[in-house]
C-alpha positions as CSV (number, residue, x, y, z in Angstrom):
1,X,0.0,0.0,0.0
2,X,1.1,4.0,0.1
3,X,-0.6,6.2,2.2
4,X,-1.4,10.0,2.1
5,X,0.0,11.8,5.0
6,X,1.1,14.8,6.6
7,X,4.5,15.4,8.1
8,X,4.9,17.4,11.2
9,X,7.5,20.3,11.2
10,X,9.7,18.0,13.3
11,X,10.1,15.4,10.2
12,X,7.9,12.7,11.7
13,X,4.2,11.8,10.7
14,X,1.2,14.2,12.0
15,X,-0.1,11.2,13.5
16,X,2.6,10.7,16.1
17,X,0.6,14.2,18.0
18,X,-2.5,13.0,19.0
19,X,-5.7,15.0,19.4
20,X,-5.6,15.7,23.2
21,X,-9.5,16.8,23.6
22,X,-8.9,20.8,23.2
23,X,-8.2,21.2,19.9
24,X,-5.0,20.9,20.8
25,X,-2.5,18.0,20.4
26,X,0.0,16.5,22.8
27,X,4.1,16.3,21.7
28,X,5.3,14.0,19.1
29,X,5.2,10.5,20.9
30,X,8.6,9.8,19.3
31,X,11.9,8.6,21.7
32,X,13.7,12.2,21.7
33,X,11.6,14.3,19.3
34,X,11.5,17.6,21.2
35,X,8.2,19.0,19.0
36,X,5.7,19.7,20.7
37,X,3.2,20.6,19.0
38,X,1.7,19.6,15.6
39,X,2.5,21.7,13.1
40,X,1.5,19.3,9.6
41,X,3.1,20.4,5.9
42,X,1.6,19.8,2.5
43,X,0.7,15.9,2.1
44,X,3.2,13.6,0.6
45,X,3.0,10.0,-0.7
46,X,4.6,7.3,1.2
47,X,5.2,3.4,0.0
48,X,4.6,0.8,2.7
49,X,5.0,-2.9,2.7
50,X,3.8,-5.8,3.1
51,X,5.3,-9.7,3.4
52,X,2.8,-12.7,2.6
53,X,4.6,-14.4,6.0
54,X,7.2,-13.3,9.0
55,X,9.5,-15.2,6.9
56,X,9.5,-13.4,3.9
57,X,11.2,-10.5,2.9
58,X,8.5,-7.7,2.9
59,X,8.4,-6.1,-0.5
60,X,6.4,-2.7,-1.6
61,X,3.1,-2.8,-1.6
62,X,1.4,-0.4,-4.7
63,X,-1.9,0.1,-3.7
64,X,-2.9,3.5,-2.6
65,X,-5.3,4.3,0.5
66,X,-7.6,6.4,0.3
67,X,-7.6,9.6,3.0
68,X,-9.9,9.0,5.7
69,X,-9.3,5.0,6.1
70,X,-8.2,3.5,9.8
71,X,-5.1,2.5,10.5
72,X,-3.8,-0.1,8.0
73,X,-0.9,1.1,7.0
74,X,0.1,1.8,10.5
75,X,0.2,5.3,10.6
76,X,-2.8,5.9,12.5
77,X,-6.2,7.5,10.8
78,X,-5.3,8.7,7.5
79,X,-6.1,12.6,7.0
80,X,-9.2,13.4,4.6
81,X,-8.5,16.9,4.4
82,X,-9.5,18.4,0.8
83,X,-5.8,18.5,0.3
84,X,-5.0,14.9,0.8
85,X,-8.2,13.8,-1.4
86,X,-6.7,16.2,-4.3
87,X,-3.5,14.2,-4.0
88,X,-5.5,11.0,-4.2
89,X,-7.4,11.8,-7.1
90,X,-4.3,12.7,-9.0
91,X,-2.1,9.6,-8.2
92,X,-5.2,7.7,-9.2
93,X,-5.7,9.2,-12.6
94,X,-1.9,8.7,-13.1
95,X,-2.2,4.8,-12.7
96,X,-5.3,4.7,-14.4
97,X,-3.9,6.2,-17.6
């Protein structure tokens, strides 16, 4: 799969800040990241990957998700912000043409 996300100012995904209940979000939950507060960029295209077994290399995985879906590619709930869903519709029309 490939995902749609955002990435923080700090480098890591949006997702790692979590919605703390105030409109507000909480600091980056990764070891050592000193941002602490969300602060998402333009959206961007990832790959991901995927191995048939635990014993088999994992390889890259094409298909793309679209914004909005829950947490199969790991990243947390994919954004579905207008932005994200024009990025989806034009990676889509690419591979369909």
């Amino acid at each position: 799969m490939a995902a749609i996300i955002h990435r923080c100012a700090c480098g890591h995904p949006d997702s790692f800040h979590t919605l703390n209940g105030m409109e507000d979000t909480s600091p980056c939950q990764m070891d050592r990241c000193g941002c602490t507060d969300r602060d998402p960029g333009s959206p961007e295209l990832i790959p991901t990957w995927r191995s048939d077994s635990p014993l088999q290399q994992t390889k890259p995985d094409p298909e793309l998700l679209a914004p909005g879906t829950l947490d199969r590619p790991g990243v947390g709930t994919l954004c579905d912000c207008e932005d994200c869903w024009a990025l989806y519709r034009r990676e889509t029309a690419a591979a369909a043409a």
